[in-house]
C-alpha positions as CSV (number, residue, x, y, z in Angstrom):
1,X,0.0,0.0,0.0
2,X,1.7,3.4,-1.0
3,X,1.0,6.5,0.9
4,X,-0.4,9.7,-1.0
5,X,1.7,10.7,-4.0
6,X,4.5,12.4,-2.8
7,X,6.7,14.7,-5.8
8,X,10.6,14.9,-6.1
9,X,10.7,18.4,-4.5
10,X,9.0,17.1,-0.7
11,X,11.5,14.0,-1.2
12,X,14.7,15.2,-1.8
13,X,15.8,14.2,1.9
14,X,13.3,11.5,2.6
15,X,16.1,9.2,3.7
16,X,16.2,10.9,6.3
17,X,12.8,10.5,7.7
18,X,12.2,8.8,11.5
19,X,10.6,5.3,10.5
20,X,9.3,5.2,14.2
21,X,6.9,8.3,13.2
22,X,5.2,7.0,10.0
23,X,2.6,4.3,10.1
24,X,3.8,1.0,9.3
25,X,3.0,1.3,5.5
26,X,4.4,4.7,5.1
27,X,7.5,3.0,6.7
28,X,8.1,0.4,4.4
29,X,7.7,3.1,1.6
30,X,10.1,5.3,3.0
31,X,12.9,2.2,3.8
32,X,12.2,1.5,-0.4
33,X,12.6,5.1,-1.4
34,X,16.0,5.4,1.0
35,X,17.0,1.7,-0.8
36,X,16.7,3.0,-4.2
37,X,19.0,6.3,-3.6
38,X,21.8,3.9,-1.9
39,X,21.3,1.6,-5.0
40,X,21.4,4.4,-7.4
41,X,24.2,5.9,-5.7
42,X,26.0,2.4,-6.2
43,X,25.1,1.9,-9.7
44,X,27.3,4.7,-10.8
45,X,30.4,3.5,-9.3
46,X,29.6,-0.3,-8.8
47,X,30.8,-1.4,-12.9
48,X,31.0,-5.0,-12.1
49,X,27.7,-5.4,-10.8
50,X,25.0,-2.5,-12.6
51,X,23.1,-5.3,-14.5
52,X,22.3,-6.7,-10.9
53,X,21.8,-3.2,-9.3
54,X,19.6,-2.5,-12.4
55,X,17.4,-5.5,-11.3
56,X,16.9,-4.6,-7.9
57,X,16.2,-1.4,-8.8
58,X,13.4,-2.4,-10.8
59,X,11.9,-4.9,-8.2
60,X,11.4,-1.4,-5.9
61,X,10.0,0.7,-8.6
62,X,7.5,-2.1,-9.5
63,X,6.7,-3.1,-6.0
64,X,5.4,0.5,-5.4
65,X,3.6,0.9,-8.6
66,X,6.5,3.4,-10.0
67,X,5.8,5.6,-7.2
68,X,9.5,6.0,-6.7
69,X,10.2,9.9,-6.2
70,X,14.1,10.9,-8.6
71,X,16.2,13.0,-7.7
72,X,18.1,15.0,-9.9
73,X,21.2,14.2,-9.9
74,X,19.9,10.5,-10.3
75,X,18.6,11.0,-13.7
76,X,21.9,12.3,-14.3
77,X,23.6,9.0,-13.8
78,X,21.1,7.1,-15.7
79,X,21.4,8.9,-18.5
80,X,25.4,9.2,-18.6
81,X,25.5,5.5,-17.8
82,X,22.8,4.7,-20.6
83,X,25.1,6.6,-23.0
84,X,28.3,5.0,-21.9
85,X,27.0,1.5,-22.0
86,X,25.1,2.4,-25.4
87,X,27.7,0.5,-27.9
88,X,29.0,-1.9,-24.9
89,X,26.5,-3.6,-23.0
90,X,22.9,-3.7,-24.7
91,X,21.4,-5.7,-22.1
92,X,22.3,-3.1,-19.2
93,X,20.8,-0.2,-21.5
94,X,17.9,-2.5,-22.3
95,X,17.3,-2.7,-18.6
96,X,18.2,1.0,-18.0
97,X,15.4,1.9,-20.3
98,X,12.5,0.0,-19.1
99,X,13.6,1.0,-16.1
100,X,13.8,4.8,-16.9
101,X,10.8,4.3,-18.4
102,X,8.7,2.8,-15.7
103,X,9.7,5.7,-13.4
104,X,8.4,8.2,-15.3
105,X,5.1,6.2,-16.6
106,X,2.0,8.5,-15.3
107,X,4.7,10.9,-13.7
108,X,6.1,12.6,-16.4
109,X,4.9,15.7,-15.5
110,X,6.9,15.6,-11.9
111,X,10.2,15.5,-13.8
112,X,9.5,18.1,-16.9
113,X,11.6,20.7,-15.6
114,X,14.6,18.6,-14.7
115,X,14.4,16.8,-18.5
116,X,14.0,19.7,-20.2
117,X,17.4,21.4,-18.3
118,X,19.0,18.0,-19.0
119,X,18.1,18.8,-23.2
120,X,15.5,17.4,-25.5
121,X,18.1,17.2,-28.1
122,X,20.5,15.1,-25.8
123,X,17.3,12.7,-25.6
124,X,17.1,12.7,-29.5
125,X,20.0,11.5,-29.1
126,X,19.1,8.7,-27.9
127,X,16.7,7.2,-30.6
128,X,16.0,5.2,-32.3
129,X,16.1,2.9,-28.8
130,X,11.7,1.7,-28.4
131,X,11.9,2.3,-24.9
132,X,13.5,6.3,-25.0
133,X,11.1,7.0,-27.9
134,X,7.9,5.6,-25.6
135,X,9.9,7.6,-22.8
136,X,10.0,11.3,-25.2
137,X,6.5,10.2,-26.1
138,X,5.3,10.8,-22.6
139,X,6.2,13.4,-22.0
140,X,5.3,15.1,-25.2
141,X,1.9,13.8,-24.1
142,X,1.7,15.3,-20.7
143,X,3.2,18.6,-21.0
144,X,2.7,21.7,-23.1
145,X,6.1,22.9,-22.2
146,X,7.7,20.1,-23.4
147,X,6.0,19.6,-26.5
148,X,6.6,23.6,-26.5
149,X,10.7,22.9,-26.3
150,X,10.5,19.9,-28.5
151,X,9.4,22.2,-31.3
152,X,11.6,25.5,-31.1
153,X,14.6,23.0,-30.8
154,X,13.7,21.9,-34.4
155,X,13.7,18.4,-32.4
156,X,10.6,18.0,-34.6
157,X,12.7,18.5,-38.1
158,X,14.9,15.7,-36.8
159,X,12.4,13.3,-36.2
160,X,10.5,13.8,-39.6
161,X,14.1,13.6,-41.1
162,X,14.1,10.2,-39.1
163,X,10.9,9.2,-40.1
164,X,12.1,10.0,-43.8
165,X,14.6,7.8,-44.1
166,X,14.1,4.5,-42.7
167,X,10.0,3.8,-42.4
168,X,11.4,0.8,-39.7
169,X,11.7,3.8,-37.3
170,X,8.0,4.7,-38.0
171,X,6.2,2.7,-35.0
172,X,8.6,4.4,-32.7
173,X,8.0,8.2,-33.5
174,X,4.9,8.2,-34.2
175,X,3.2,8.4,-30.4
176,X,5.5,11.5,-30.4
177,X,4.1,13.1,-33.2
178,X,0.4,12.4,-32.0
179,X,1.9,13.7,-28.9
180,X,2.3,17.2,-30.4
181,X,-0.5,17.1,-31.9
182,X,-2.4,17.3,-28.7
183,X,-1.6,21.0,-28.8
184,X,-3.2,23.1,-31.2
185,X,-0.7,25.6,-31.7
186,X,1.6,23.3,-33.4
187,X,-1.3,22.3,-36.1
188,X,0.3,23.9,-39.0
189,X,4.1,22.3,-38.6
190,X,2.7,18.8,-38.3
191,X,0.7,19.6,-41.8
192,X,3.8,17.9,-43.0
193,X,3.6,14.7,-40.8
194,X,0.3,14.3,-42.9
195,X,1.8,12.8,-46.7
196,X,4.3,11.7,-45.1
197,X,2.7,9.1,-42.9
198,X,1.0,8.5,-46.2
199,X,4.1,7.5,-47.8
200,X,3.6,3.6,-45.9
201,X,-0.2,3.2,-47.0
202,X,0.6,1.4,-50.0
203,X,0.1,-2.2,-51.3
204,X,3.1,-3.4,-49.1
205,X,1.2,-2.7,-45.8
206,X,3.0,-3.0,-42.6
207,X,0.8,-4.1,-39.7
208,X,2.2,-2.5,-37.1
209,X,3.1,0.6,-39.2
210,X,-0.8,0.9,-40.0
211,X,-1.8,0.6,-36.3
212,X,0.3,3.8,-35.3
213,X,-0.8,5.4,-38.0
214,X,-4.4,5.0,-37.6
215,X,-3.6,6.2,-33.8
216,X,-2.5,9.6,-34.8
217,X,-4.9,10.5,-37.5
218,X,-7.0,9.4,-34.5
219,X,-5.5,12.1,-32.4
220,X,-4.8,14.8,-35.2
221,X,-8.8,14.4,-36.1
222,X,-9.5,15.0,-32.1
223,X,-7.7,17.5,-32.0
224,X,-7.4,20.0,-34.9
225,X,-10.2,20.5,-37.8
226,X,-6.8,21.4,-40.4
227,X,-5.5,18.1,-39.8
228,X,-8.7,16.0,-40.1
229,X,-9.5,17.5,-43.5
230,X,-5.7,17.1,-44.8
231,X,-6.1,13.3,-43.5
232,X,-9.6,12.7,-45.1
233,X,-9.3,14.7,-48.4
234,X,-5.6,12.9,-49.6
235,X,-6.1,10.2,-51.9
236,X,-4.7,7.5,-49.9
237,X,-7.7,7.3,-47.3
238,X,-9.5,5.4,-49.8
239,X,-6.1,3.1,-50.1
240,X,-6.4,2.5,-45.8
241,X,-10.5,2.3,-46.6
242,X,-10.1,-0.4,-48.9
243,X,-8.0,-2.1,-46.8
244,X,-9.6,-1.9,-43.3
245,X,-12.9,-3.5,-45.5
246,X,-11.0,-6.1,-46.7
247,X,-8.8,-7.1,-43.5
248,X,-12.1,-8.0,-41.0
249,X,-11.5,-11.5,-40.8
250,X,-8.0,-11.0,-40.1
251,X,-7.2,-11.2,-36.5
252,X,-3.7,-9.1,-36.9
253,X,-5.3,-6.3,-37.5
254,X,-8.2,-6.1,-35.0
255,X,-6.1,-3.5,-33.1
256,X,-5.9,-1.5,-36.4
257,X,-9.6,-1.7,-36.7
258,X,-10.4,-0.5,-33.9
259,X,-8.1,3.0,-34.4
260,X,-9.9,3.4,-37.5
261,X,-13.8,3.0,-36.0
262,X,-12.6,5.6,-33.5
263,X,-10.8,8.1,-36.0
264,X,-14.3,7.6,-38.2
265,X,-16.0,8.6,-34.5
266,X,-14.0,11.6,-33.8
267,X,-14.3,13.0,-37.9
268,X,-18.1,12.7,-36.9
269,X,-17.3,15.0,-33.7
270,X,-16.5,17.9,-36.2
271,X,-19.9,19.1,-35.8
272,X,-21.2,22.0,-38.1
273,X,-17.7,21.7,-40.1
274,X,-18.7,18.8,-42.5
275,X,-20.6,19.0,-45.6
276,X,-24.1,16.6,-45.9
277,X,-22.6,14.3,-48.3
278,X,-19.1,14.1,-45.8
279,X,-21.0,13.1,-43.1
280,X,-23.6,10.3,-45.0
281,X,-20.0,8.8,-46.1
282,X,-18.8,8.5,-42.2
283,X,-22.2,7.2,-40.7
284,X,-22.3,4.6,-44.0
285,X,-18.6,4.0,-43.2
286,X,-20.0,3.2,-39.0
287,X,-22.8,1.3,-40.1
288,X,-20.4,-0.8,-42.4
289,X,-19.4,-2.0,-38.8
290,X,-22.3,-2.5,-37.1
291,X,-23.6,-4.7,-39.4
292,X,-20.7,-7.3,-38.8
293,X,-21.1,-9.8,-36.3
294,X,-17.8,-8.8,-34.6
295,X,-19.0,-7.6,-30.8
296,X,-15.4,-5.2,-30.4
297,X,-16.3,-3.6,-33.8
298,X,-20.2,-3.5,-33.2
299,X,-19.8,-1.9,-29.9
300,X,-16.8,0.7,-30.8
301,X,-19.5,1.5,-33.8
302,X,-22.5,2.2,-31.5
303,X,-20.0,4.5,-29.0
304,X,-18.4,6.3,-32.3
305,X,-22.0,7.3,-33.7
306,X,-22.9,8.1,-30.4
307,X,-20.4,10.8,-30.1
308,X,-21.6,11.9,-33.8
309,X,-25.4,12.2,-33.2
310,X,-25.9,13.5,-29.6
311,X,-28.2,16.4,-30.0
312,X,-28.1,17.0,-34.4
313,X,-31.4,16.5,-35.3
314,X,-29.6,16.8,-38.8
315,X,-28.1,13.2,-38.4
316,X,-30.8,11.7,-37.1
317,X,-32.2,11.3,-40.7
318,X,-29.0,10.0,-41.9
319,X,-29.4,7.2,-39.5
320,X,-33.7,6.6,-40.1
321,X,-32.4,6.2,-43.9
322,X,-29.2,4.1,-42.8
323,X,-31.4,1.9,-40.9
324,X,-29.5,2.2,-37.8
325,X,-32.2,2.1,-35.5
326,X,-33.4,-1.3,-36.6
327,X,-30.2,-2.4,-36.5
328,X,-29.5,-1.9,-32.8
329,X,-32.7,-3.4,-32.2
330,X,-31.6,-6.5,-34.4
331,X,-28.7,-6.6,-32.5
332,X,-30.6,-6.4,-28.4
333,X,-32.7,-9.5,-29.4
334,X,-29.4,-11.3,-29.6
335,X,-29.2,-13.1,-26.2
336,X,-25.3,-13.2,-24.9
337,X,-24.5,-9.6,-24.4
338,X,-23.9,-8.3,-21.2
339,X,-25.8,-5.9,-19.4
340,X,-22.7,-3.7,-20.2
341,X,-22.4,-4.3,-24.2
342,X,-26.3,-3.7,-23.6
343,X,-26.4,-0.1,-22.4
344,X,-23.9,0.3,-24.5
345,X,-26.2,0.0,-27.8
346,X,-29.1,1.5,-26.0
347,X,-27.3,4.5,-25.3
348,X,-26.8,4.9,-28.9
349,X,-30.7,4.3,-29.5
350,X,-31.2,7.2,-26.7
351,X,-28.6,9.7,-28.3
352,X,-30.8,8.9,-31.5
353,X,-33.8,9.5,-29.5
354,X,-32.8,13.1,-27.8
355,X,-31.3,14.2,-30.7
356,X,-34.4,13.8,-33.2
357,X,-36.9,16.9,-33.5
358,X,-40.2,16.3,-31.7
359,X,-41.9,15.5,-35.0
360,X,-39.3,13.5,-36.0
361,X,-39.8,11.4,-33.1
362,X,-43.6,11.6,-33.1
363,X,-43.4,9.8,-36.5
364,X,-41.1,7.1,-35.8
365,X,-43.8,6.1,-32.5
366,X,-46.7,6.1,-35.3
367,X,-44.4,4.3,-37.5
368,X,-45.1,1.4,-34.5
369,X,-41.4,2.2,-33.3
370,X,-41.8,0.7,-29.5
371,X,-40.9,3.3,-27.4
372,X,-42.1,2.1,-24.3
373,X,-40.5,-1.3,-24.9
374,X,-37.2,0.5,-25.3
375,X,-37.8,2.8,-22.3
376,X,-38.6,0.1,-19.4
377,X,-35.0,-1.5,-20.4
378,X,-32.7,1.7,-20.7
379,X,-34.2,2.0,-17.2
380,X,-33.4,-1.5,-15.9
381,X,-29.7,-1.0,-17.7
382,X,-29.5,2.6,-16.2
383,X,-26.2,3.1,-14.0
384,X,-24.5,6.4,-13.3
385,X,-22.6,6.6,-16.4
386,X,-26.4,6.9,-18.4
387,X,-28.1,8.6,-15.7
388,X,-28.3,12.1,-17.3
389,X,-29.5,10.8,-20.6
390,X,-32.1,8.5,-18.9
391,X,-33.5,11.8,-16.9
392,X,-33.4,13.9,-20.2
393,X,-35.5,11.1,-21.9
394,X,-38.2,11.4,-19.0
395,X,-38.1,15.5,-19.7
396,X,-38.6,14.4,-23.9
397,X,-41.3,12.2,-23.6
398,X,-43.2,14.4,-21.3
399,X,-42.5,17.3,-23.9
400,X,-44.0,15.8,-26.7
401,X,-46.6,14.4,-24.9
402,X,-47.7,17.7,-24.2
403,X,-46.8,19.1,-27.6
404,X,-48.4,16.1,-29.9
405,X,-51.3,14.2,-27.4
406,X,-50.1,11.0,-28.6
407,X,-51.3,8.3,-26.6
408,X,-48.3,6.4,-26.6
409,X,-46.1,8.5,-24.7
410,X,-48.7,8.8,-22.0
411,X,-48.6,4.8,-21.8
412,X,-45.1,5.3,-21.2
413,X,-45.7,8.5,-18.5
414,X,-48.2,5.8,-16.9
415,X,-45.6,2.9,-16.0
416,X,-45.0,3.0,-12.4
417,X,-41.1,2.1,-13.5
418,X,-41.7,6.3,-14.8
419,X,-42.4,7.4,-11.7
420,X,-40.4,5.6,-9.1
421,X,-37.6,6.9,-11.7
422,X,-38.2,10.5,-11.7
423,X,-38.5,10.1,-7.7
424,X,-35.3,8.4,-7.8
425,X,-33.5,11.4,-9.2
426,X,-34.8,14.3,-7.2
427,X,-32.5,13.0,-4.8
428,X,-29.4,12.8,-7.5
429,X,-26.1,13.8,-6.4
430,X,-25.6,15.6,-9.4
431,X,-27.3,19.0,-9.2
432,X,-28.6,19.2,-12.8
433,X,-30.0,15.9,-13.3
434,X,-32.3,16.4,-9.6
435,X,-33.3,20.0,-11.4
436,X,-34.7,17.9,-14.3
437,X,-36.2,15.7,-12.3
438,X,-38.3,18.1,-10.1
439,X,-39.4,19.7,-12.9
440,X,-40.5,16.4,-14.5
441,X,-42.2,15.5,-11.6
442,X,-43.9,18.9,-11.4
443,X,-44.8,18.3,-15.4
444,X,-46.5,14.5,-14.8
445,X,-48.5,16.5,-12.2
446,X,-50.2,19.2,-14.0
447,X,-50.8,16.2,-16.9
448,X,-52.7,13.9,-14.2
């Protein structure tokens, strides 16, 4: 058990803390922490032995789930002894770098100062190592000011030279270059990245290659509008189309796959940007999934038109003329899903639901779409993560009640399950969704 997170700054004397003070968990922390400084101090003088140091090392900073606090001077060491071992030991810098790498795993932002005085470039350096670009990658992912340095370095020009000449290199940079591309500002210098990552979509596709790839058009598209559209406009998309509706049955590429469903899902998040006949091609392109009988790609389909639909009464009749809806419903009378996988399509259904106009969903009930069938199981599914879309279906139904008369949704406003529901969420811990349910409850009232 590790105490509270404690930074590099509040333990650069923690050796020195009274054992007889702390509780006995916070003591057997501070007796690894003051162990790992004594072995570190060792490694740099201790040649014969730093593979076994290493070792031990990493037995502490996996016992305490990387919560290992470095000091300064101790990065130091690793990285003069990872250079000096570079050409004559590979296993100890093998072991140095998963090591290095496991300290700063969901700390990288602790030690941004101290990397960034040590010098980007002298980390470029050490490339084209997996484990140091991973390490880079991190912190290109947690920091602005890193990814800020990274770029006025021109650390960026040597990593697309990199890139440029030797494509077996590609897997390794590319985390870094999505990394950057977390931060706006740097949009228009990774333009560039775009044709070039296009260079390995070609006939001779590289697995791998085509998983990282699909990863940072996945970012880029979150992330910046200019980049989704020079991604989606170049030629070669159709190329990686093609190929991703070709590969299904191919188990090696499931991870692939999934990238692309989600990089489909966030182009669809580019709301009011797309033209009509952009966004029919994306939902087709989602639908083309959902109608496989792959549960990963179904499900990754329903979350990714989910995040297109919520609230655009425009897309709503992209998916009535897609046949979406009938689909999901299809796909609930299919017995082994888990309660899970099930709230997972419904939610889609409800996003459909909220997001259509009151006439459009006025029509789809007199088109004999059941409504109360599909409103008794969100409500048996309902957990917190669905909560709020559960209580803003209660507010839609009673709204077009009162807008359209139709009996239906007042056979829905008269299931007990309706009430006890509403009642239920007055006393939410979340402010808005008990607003909406008073309300609602006042609403039912005046109907009655």
């Amino acid at each position: 058990m590790i105490p509270n997170k404690i930074t590099a700054e509040d333990n650069q004397d923690i050796s020195k803390t009274s054992h007889e003070t702390l509780p006995e968990s916070a003591q057997i922390y501070s007796k690894m922490v003051s162990e790992f400084h004594q072995l570190c101090a060792q490694l740099e003088n201790d040649m014969d032995n730093r593979l076994d140091i290493l070792y031990q090392l990493q037995e502490i900073v996996t016992e305490n789930d990387s919560a290992i606090p470095l000091q300064k001077h101790e990065i130091d060491i690793f990285m003069r002894l990872y250079n000096d071992e570079y050409e004559n030991d590979p296993k100890v810098k093998k072991k140095l770098s998963i090591l290095i790498e496991s300290l700063i795993y969901g700390r990288a932002y602790d030690y941004v100062d101290t990397f960034v005085e040590f010098g980007l470039l002298e980390v470029m350096n050490l490339f084209p190592n997996y484990h140091m670009a991973n390490f880079l990658s991190l912190f290109l992912h947690s920091s602005f000011k890193v990814a800020k340095n990274f770029v006025e370095l021109n650390c960026l020009d040597s990593l697309y030279d990199t890139i440029a000449d030797d494509p077996k290199y590609l897997p390794h940079y590319i985390d870094c270059v999505a990394g950057i591309a977390n931060y706006n500002a740097f949009e228009t210098q990774l333009e560039r990245f775009v044709p070039l990552l296009y260079l390995y979509i070609n006939d001779d596709f590289i697995i791998e290659n085509i998983e990282h790839i699909v990863g940072a058009f996945r970012i880029m598209a979150d992330h910046s509008q200019l980049l989704f559209f020079k991604i989606y406009n170049d030629p070669k998309f159709q190329i990686l189309n093609q190929f991703i509706h070709s590969s299904l049955e191919n188990s090696d590429i499931l991870k692939v796959i999934d990238q692309y469903i989600r990089f489909v899902g966030s182009m669809i998040g580019l709301v009011g940007v797309l033209d009509e006949s952009t966004l029919i091609n994306l939902f087709t392109e989602l639908k083309f999934f959902l109608d496989t009988e792959d549960k990963i790609f179904i499900l990754n389909a329903c979350k990714s038109l989910s995040k297109g639909v919520v609230y655009e009464s425009d897309f709503v009749n992209i998916c009535f003329n897609l046949n979406i809806l009938e689909r999901c419903i299809q796909l609930l009378n299919i017995d082994d899903w888990s309660n899970r996988d099930k709230a997972t399509i419904y939610t889609l259904l409800f996003n459909i639901f909220l997001a259509s106009s009151n006439e459009q969903m006025n029509q789809l009930v007199n088109d004999n779409f059941n409504i109360l069938s599909l409103f008794e199981n969100l409500i048996l599914l309902c957990n917190e993560e669905n909560e709020f879309i559960c209580m803003k279906t209660i507010t839609k139904i009673i709204e077009i009640y009162n807008l359209t008369k139709n009996e239906q949704f007042m056979d829905v406003i008269d299931q007990q399950i309706f009430m006890d529901t509403i009642t239920q969420y007055t006393e939410s811990n979340d402010s808005e969704i008990q607003l909406l349910a008073n309300q609602a409850l006042e609403d039912v009232e005046s109907i009655e």
